[in-house]
PDB file of N, CA, C and O in Angstrom, chain B, residues numbered from 101:
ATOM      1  N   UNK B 101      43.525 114.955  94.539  1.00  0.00           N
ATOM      2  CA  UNK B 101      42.599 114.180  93.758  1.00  0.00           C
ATOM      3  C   UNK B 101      42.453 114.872  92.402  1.00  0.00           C
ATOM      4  O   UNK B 101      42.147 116.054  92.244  1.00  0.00           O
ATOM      5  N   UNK B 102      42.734 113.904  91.365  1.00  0.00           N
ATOM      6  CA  UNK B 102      42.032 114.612  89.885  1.00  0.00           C
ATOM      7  C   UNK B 102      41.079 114.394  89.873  1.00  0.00           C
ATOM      8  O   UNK B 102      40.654 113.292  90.221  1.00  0.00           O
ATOM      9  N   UNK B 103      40.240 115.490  89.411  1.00  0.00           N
ATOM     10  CA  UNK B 103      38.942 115.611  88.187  1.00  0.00           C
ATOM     11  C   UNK B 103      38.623 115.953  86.929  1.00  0.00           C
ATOM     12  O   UNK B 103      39.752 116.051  86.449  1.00  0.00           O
ATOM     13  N   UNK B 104      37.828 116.219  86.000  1.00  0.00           N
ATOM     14  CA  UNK B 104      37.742 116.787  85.191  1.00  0.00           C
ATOM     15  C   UNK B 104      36.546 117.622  84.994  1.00  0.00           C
ATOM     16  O   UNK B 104      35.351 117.327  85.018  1.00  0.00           O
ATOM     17  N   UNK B 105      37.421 119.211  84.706  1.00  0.00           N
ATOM     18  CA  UNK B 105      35.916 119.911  84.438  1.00  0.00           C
ATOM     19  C   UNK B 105      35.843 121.052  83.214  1.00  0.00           C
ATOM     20  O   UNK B 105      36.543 122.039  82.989  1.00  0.00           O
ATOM     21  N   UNK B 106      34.929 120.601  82.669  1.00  0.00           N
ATOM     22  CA  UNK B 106      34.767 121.016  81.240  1.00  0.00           C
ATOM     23  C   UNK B 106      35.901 120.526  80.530  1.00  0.00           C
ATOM     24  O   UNK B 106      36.691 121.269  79.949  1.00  0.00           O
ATOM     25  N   UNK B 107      36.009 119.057  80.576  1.00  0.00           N
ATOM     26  CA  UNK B 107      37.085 118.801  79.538  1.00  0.00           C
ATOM     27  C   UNK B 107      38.900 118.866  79.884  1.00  0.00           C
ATOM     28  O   UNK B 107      39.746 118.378  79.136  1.00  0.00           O
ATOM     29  N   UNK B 108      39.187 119.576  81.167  1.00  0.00           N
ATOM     30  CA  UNK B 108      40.153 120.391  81.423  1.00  0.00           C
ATOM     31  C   UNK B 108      40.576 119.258  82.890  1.00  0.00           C
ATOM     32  O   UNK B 108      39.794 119.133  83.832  1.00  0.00           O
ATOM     33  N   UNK B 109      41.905 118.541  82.820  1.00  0.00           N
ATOM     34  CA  UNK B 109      42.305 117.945  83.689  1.00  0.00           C
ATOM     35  C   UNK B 109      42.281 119.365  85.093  1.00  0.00           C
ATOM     36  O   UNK B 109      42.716 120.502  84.909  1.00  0.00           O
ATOM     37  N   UNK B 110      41.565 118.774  86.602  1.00  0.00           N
ATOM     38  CA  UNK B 110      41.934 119.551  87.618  1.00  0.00           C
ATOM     39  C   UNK B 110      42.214 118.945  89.062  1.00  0.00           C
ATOM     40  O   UNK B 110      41.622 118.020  89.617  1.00  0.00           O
ATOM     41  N   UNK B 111      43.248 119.696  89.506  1.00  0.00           N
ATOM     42  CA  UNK B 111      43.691 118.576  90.666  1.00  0.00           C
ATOM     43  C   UNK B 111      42.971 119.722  92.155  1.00  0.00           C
ATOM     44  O   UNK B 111      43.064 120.938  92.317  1.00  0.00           O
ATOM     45  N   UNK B 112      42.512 118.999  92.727  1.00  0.00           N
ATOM     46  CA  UNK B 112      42.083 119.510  94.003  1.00  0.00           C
ATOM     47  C   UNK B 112      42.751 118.354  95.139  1.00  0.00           C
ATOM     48  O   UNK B 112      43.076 117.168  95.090  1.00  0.00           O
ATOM     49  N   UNK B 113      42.743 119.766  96.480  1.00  0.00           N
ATOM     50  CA  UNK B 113      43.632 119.396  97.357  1.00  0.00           C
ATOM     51  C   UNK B 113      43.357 118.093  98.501  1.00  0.00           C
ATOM     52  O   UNK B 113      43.959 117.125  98.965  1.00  0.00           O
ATOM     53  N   UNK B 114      41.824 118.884  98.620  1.00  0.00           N
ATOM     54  CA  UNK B 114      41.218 118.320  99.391  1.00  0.00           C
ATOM     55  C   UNK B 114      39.591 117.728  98.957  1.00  0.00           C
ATOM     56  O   UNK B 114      39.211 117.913  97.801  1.00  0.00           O
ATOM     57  N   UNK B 115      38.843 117.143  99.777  1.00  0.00           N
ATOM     58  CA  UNK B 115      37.281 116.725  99.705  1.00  0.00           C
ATOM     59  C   UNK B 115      36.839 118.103  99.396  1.00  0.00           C
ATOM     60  O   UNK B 115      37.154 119.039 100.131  1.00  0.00           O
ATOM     61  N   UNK B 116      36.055 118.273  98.237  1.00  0.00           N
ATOM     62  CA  UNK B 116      35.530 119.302  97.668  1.00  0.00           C
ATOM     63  C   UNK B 116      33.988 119.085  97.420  1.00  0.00           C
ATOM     64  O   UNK B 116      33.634 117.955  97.086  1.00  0.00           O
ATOM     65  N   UNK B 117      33.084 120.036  97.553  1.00  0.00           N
ATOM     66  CA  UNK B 117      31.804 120.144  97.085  1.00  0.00           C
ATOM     67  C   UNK B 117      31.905 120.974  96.359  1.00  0.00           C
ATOM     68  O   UNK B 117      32.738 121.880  96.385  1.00  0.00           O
ATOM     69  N   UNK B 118      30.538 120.673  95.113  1.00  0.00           N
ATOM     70  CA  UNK B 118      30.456 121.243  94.245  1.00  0.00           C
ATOM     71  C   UNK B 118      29.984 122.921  94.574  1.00  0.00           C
ATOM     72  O   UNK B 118      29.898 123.695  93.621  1.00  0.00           O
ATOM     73  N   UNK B 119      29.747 123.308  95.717  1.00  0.00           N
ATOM     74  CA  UNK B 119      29.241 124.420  95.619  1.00  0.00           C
ATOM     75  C   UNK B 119      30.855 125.124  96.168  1.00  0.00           C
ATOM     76  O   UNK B 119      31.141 126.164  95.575  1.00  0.00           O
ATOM     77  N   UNK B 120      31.755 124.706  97.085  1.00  0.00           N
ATOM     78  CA  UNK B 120      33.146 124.938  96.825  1.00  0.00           C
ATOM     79  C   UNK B 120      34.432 125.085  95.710  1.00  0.00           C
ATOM     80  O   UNK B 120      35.463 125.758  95.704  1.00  0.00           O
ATOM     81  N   UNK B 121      33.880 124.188  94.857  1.00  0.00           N
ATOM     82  CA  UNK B 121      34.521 124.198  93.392  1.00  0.00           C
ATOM     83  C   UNK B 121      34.254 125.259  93.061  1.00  0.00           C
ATOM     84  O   UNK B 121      35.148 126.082  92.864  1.00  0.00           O
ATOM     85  N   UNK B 122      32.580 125.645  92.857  1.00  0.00           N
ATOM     86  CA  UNK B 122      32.498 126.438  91.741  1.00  0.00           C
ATOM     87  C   UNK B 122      32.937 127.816  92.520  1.00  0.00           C
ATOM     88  O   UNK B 122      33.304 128.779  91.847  1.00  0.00           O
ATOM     89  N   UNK B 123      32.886 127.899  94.148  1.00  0.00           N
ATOM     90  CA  UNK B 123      33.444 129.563  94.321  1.00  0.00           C
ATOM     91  C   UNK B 123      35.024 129.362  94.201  1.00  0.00           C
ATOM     92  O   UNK B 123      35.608 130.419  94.442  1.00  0.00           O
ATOM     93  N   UNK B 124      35.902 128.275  93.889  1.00  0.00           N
ATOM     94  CA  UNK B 124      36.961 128.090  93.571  1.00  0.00           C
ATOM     95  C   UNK B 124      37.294 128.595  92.067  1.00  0.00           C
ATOM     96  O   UNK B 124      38.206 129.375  91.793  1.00  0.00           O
ATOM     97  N   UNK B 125      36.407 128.022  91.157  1.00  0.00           N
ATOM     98  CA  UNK B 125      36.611 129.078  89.955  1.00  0.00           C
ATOM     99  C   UNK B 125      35.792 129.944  89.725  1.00  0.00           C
ATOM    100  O   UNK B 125      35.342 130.212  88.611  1.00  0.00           O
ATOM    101  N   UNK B 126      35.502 130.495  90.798  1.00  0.00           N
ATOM    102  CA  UNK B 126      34.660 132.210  90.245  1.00  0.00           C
ATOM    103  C   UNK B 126      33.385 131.840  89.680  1.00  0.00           C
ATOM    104  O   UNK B 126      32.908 132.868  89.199  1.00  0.00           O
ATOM    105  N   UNK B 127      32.749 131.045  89.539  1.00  0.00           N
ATOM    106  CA  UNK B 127      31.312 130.428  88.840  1.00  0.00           C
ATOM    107  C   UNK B 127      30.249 130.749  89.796  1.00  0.00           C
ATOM    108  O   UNK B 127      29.786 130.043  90.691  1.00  0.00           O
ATOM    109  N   UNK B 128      29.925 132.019  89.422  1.00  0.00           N
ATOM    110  CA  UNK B 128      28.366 132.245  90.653  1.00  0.00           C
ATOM    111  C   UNK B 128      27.237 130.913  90.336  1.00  0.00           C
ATOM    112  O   UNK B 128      27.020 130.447  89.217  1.00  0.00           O
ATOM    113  N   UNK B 129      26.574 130.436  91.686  1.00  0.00           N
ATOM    114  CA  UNK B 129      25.537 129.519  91.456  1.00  0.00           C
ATOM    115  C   UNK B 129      24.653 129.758  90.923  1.00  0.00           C
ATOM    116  O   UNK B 129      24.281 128.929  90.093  1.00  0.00           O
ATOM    117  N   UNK B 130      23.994 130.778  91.075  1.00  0.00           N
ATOM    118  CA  UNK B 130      22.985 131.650  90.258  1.00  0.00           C
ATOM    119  C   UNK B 130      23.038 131.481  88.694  1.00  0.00           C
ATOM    120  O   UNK B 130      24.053 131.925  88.157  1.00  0.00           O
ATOM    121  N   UNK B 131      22.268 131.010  88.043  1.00  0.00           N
ATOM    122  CA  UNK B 131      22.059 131.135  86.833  1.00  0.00           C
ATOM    123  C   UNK B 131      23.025 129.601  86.102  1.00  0.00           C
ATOM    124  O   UNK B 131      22.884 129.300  84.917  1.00  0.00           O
ATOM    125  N   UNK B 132      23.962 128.790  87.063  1.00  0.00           N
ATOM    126  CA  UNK B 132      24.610 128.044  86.529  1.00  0.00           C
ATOM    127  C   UNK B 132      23.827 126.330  86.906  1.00  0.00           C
ATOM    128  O   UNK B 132      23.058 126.239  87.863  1.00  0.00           O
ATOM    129  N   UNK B 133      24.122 125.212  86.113  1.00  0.00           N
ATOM    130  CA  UNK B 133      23.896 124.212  86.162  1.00  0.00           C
ATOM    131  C   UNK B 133      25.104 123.290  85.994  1.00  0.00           C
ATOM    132  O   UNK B 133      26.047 123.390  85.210  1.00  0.00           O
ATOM    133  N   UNK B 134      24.851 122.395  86.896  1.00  0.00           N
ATOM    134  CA  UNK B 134      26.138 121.656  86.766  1.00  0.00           C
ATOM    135  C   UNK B 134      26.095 120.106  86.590  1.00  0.00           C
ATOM    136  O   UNK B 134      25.075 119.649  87.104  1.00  0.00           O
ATOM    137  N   UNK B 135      26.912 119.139  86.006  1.00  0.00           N
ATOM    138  CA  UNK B 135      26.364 117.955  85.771  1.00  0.00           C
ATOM    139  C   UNK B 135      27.698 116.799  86.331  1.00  0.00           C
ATOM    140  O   UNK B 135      28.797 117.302  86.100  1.00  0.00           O
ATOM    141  N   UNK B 136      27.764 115.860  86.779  1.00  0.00           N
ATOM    142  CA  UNK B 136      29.001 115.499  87.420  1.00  0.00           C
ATOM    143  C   UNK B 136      28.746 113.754  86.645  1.00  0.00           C
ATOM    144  O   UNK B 136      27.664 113.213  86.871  1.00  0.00           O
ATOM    145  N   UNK B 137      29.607 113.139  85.929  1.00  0.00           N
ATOM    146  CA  UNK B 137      29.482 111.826  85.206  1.00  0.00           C
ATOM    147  C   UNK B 137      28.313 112.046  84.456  1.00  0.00           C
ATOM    148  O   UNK B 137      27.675 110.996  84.515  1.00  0.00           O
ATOM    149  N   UNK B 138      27.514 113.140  83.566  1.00  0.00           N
ATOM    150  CA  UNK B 138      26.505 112.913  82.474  1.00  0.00           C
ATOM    151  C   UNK B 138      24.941 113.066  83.552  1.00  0.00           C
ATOM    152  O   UNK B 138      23.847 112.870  83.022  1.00  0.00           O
ATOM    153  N   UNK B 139      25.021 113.356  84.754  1.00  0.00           N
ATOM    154  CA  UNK B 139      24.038 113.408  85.994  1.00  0.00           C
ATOM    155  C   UNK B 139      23.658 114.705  86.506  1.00  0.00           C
ATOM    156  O   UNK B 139      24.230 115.042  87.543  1.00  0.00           O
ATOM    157  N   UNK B 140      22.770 115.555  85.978  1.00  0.00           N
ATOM    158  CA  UNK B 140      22.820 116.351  86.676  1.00  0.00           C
ATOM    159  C   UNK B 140      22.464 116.564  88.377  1.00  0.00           C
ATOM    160  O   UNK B 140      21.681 115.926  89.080  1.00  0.00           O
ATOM    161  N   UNK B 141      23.284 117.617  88.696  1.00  0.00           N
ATOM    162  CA  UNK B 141      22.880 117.586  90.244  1.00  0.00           C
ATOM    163  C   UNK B 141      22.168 118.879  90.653  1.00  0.00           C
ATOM    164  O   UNK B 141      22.368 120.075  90.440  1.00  0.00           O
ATOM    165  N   UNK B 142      21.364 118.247  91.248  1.00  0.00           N
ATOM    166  CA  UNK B 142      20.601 119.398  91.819  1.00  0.00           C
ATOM    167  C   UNK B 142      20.829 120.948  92.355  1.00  0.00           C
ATOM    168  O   UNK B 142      21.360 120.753  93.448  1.00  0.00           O
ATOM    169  N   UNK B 143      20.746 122.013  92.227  1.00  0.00           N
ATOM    170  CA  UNK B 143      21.138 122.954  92.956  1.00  0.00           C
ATOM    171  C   UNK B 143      20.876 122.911  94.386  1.00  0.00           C
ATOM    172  O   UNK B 143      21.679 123.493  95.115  1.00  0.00           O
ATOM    173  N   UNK B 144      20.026 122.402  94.826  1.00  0.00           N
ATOM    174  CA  UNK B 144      20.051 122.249  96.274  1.00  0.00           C
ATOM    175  C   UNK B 144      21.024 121.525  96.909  1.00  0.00           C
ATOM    176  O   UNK B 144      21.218 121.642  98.119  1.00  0.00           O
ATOM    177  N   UNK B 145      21.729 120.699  96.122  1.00  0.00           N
ATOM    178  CA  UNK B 145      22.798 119.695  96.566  1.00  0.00           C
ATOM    179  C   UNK B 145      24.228 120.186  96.531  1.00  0.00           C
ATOM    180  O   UNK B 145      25.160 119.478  96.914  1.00  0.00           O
ATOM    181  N   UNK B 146      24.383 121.415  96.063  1.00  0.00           N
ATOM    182  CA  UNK B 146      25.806 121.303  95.936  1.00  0.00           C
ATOM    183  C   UNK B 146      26.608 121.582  96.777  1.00  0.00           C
ATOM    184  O   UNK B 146      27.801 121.324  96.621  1.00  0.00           O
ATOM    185  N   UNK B 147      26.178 122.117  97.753  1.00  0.00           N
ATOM    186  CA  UNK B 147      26.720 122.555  99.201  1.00  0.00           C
ATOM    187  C   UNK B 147      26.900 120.915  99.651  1.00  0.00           C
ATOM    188  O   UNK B 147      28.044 120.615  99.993  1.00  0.00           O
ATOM    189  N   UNK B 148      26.004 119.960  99.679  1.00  0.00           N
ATOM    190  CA  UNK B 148      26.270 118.400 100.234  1.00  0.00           C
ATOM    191  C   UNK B 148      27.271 117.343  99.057  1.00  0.00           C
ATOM    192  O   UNK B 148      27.967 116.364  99.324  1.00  0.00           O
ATOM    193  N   UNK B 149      27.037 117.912  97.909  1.00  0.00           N
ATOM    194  CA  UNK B 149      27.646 117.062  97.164  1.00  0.00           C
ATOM    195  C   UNK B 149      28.950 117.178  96.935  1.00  0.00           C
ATOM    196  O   UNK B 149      29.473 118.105  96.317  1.00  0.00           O
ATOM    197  N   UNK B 150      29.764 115.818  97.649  1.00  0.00           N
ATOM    198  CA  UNK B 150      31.150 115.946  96.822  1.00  0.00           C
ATOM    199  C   UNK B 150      31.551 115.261  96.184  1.00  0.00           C
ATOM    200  O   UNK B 150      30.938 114.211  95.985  1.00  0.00           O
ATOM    201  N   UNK B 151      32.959 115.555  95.455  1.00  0.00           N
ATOM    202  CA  UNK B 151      33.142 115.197  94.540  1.00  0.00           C
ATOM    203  C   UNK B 151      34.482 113.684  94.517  1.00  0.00           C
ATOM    204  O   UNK B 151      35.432 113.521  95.283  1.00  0.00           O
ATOM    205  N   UNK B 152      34.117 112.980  93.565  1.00  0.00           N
ATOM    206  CA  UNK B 152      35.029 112.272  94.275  1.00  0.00           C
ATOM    207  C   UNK B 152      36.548 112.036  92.857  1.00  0.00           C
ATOM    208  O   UNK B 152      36.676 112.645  91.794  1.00  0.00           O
ATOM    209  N   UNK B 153      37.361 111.037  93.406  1.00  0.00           N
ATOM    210  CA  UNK B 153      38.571 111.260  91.901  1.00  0.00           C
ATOM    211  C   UNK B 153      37.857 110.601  90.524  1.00  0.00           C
ATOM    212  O   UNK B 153      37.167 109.582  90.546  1.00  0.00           O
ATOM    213  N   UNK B 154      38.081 111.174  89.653  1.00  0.00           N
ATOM    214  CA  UNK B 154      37.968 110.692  88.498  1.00  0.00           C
ATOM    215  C   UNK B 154      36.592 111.533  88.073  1.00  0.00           C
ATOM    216  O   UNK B 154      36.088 111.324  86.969  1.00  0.00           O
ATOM    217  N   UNK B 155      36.197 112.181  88.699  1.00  0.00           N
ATOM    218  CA  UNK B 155      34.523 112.618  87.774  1.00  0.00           C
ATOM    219  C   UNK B 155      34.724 113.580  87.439  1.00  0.00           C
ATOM    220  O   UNK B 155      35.626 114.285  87.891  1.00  0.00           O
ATOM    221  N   UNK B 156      33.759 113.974  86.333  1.00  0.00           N
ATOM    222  CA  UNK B 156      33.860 114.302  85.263  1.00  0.00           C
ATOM    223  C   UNK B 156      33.114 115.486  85.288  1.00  0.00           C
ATOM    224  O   UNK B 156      32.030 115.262  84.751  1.00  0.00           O
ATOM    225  N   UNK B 157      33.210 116.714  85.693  1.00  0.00           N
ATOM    226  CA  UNK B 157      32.311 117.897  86.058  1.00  0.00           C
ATOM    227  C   UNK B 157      32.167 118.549  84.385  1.00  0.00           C
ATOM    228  O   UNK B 157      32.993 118.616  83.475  1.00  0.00           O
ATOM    229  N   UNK B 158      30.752 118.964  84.478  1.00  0.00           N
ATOM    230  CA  UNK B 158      30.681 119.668  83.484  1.00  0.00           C
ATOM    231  C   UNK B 158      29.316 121.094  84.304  1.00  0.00           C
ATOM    232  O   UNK B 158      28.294 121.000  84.984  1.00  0.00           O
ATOM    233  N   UNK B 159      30.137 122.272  83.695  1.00  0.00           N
ATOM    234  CA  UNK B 159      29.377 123.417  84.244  1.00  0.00           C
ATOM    235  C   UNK B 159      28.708 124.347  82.862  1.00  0.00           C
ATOM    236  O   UNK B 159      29.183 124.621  81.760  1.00  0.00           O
ATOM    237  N   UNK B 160      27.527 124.629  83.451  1.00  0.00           N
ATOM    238  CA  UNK B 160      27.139 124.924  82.139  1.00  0.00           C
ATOM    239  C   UNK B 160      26.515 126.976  82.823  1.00  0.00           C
ATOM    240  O   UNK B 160      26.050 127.085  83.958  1.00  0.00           O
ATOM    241  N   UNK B 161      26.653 128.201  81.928  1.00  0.00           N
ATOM    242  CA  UNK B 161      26.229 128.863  82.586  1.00  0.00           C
ATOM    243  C   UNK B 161      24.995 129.638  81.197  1.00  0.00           C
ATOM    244  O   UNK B 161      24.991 129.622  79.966  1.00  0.00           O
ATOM    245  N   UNK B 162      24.197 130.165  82.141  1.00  0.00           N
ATOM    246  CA  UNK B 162      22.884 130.651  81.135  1.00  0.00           C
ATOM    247  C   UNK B 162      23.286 132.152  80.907  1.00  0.00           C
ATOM    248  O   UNK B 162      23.461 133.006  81.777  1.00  0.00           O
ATOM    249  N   UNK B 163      23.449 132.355  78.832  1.00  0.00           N
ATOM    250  CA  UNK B 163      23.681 133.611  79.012  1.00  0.00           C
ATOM    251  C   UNK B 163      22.652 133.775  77.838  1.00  0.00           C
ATOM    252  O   UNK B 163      22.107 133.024  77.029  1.00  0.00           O
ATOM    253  N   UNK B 164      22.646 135.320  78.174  1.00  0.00           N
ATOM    254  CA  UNK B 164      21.320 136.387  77.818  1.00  0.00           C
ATOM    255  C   UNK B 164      21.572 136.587  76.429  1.00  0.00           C
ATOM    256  O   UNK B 164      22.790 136.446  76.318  1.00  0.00           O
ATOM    257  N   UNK B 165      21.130 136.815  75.411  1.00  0.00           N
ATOM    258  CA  UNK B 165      21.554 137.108  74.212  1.00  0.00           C
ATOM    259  C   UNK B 165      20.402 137.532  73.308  1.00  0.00           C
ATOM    260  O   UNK B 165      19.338 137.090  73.743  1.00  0.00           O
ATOM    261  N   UNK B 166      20.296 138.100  72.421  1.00  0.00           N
ATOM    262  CA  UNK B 166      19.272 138.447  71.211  1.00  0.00           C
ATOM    263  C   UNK B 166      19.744 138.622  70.266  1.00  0.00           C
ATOM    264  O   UNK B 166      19.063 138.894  69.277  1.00  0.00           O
TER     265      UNK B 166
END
């Protein structure tokens, strides 16, 4: 199945959740937000939420700065 995340065509093998994706690219949940078609999804959901072809993941992560 294709998706897209951050802009970046990605093919996954199988039925994926978002909380599988993101330990697929190294993206700790902690501190990250994620939005799938312009929607954000809940952090409680991402272990239930999957993903299906064509959507459009966007991951966003919170960094520290001064």
């Amino acid at each position: 199945m294709i998706i897209e995340v951050n802009g970046e065509r990605t093919e996954l093998e199988t039925t994926t959740t978002v909380a599988e994706l993101l330990a697929k690219l190294k993206v700790p949940q902690e501190g990250t937000a994620v939005a799938i078609n312009d929607s954000i999804v809940p952090k409680s959901t991402f272990a239930q939420r999957t993903l299906e072809p064509q959507d459009k993941v966007d991951i966003f992560s919170l960094v520290a700065g001064g």
